[in-house]
N, C-alpha and C positions, 0 to 999 in steps of 0.2 A: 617480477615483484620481489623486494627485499623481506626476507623470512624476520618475524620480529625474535627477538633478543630473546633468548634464554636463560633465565636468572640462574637456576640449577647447573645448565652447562658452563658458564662462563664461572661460575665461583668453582668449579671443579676443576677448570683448565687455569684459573690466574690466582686464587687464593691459596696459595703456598700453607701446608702446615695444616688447613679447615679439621677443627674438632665439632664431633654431630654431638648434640644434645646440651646444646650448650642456647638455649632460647635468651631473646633477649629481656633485661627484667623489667624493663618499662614499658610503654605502649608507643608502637614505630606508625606513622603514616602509613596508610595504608597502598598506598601507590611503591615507597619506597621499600616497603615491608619485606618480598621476596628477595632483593638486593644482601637482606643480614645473613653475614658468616660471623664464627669466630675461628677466633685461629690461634695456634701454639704460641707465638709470640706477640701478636697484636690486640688478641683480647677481641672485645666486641665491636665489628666492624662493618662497614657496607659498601661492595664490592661499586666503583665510580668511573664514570671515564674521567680525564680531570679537562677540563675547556680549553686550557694552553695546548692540548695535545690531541685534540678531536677532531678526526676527520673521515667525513661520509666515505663507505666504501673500503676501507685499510681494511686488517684485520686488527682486533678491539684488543689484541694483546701489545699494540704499538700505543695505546691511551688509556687501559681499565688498570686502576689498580685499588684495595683495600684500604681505606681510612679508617681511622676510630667513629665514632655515629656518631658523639658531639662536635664532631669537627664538620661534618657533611651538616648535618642539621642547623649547625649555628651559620656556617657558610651560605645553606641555603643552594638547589637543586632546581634544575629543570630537567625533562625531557624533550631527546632529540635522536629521532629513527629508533624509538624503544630502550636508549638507552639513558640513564640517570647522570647528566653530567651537573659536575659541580667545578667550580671554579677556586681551584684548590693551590698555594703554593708549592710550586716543584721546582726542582734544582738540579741541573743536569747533571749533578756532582754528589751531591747527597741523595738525590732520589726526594719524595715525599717531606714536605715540612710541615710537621704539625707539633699542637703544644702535648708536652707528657703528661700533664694533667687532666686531657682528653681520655688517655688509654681506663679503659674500664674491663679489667679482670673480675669472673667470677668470684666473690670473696672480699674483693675490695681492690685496690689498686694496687699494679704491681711493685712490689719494690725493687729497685733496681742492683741492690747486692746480692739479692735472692741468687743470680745469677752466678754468683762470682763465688760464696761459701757452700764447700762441695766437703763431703764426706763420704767414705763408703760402707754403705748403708742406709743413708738416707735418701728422699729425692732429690732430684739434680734441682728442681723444682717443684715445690710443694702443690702449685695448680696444675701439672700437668702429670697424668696416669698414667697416661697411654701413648708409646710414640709409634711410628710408621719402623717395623723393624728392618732392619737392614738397611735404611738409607742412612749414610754417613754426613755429619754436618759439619761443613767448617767456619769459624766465623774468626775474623780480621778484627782484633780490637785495637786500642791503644796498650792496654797489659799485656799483650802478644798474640798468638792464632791459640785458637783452642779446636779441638777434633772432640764430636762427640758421635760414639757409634754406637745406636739402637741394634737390640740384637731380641731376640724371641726367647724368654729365660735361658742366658746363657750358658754353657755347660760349663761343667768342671775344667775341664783343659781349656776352654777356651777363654774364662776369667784368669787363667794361670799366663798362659801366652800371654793376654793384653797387659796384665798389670805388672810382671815380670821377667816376662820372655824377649824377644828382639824384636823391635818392632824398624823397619824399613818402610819407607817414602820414595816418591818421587812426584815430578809437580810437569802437568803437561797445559799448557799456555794457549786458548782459542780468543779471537776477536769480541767474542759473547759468554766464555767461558771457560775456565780452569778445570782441570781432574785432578784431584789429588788420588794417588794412586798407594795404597798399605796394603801390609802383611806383617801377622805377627805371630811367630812361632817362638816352642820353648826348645832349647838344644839340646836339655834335657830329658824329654820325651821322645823317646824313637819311635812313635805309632807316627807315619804318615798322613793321616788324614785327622788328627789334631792337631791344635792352634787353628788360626785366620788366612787361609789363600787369599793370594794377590784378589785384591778387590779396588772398586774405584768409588767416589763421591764425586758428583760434579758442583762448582761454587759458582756462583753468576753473582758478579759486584752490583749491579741494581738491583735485586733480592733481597742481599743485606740491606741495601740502603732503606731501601722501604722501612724495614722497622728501626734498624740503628746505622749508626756513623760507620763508615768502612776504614778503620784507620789501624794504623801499625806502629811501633816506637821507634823513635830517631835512632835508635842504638844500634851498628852492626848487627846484630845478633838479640835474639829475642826468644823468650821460651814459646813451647810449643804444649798446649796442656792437652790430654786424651783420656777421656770418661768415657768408660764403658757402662751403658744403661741399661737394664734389662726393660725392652718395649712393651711388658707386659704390666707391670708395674711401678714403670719411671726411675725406681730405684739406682742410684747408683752403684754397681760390682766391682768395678777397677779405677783407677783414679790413680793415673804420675803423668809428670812431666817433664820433656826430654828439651836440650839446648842446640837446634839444628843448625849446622856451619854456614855463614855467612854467603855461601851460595845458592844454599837451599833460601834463608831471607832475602836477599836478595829476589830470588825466581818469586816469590812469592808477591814480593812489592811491585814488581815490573808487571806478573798478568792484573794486578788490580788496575795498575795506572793504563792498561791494553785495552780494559774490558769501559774504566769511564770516560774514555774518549770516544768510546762508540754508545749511539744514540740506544737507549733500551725499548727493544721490542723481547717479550716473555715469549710469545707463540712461537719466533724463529729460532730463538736459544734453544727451545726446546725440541725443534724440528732437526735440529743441528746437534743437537745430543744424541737423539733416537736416531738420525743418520748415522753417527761414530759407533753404537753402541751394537748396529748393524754390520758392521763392517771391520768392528774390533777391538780386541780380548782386554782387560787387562794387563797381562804381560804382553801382548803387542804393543801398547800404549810405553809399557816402558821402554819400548826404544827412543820411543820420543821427547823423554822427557829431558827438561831444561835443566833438573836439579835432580840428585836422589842423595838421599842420608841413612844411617841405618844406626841406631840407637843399640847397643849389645845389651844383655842379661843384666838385670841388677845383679 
């Protein structure tokens, strides 16, 4: 007998980002109700399988993915084996299509330069508090890649490294998944065990797509921007942006065009991370890499 669906677990394993205490402000069906997350970049949503993609017996990370709730409600849901599907536009290239008008952010709707004017000292974004420390995010836009890395009130040497010291890259290319791979130390400080050791972020191109476009500028060459957050407070600490050599752009545009040729399942990327992560370091991972760059001292 098939175990029924678990709303709790399933928004845990495919709702990238879920902030608690974020209810939602209207009044949800009651069938659909357990379905509501929200999330750092999607706002209020309800986690779906979408009906172009459903089928009995997979696992529910090859069809569940998070829509905004007036997009699921106006579309209109049924249930099938415990799970909520709706019949939803999707795009094997962009991932999820819905309208922006839909998205409902605590506060009101998000605007979408909020993203884009950054200062430090203020938040990266004004709705969001609190982020998951330590995990690094990269996101592919048309204005270039940006690198934002959450850190748990960051220390003194280690806002100094990031915003001034040398920060080094390298870009390692999977069929479900890219690792960007940083380090950023200052030359200046002889203490060893300040600055940022080799660390990694992993990026999966239908992730982004879920909430935005995966896209990058026609230009050889594109800036690379890196905000350092403190995760306790959203707050921005460090904020530049470095010009990585056309190799490194390059490696970067080839794993996205690698990763939307392959059909998106979340459960197996993930499976296939935690495999790698198993198995190897960091600096092992830099053997591997397709591209590396290293940005010197301001």
């Amino acid at each position: 007998m098939t175990a029924t669906p678990d709303p709790a677990d399933l928004i845990d394993r495919f709702a990238m980002g879920q902030q608690e205490g974020h209810p939602y402000p209207g009044e949800l069906p009651a069938d659909i109700a357990p379905w509501h997350c929200y999330l750092l970049d999607g706002g209020h949503s309800l986690l779906v399988a979408l009906g172009s993609l459903y089928a009995a017996g997979v696992d529910p990370g090859a069809f569940m993915v998070p829509a905004p709730v007036k997009t699921v409600l106006r579309a209109g849901y049924t249930f099938r084996d415990g799970y909520p599907v709706a019949d939803l536009p999707y795009d094997p290239t962009l991932g999820l299509v819905t309208d922006p008008g839909d998205d409902e952010f605590d506060g009101g709707p998000e605007p979408a330069a909020a993203l884009h004017r950054l200062a430090v000292g203020e938040p990266y974004n004004a709705r969001i508090t609190q982020w998951p420390g330590g995990m690094g995010q990269l996101r592919l836009t048309l204005s270039g890649a940006e690198f934002v890395l959450p850190i748990d009130a960051p220390a003194r040497h280690e806002v100094k490294a990031f915003g001034q010291g040398t920060a080094e890259f390298g870009i390692v290319s999977f069929d479900r998944f890219a690792m960007l791979l940083y380090r950023f130390t200052d030359p200046r400080d002889s203490n060893p065990k300040h600055g940022l050791p080799w660390s990694d972020a992993a990026w999966e191109y239908h992730r982004q797509a879920i909430a935005e476009p995966v896209e990058l500028p026609a230009a050889a060459v594109f800036p690379l921007r890196l905000v350092l957050v403190d995760a306790v407070n959203g707050v921005v600490q460090a904020l530049r942006a470095v010009t990585p050599p056309q190799e490194f752009c390059d490696a970067l545009r080839t794993a996205a065009a690698r990763q939307q040729g392959v059909q998106r399942d979340d459960a197996r990327a993930g499976q296939e991370i935690r495999a790698l992560y198993a198995r190897h370091s960091s600096v092992d991972l830099l053997l591997q890499a397709e591209a590396r760059f290293e940005a010197l001292r301001d």
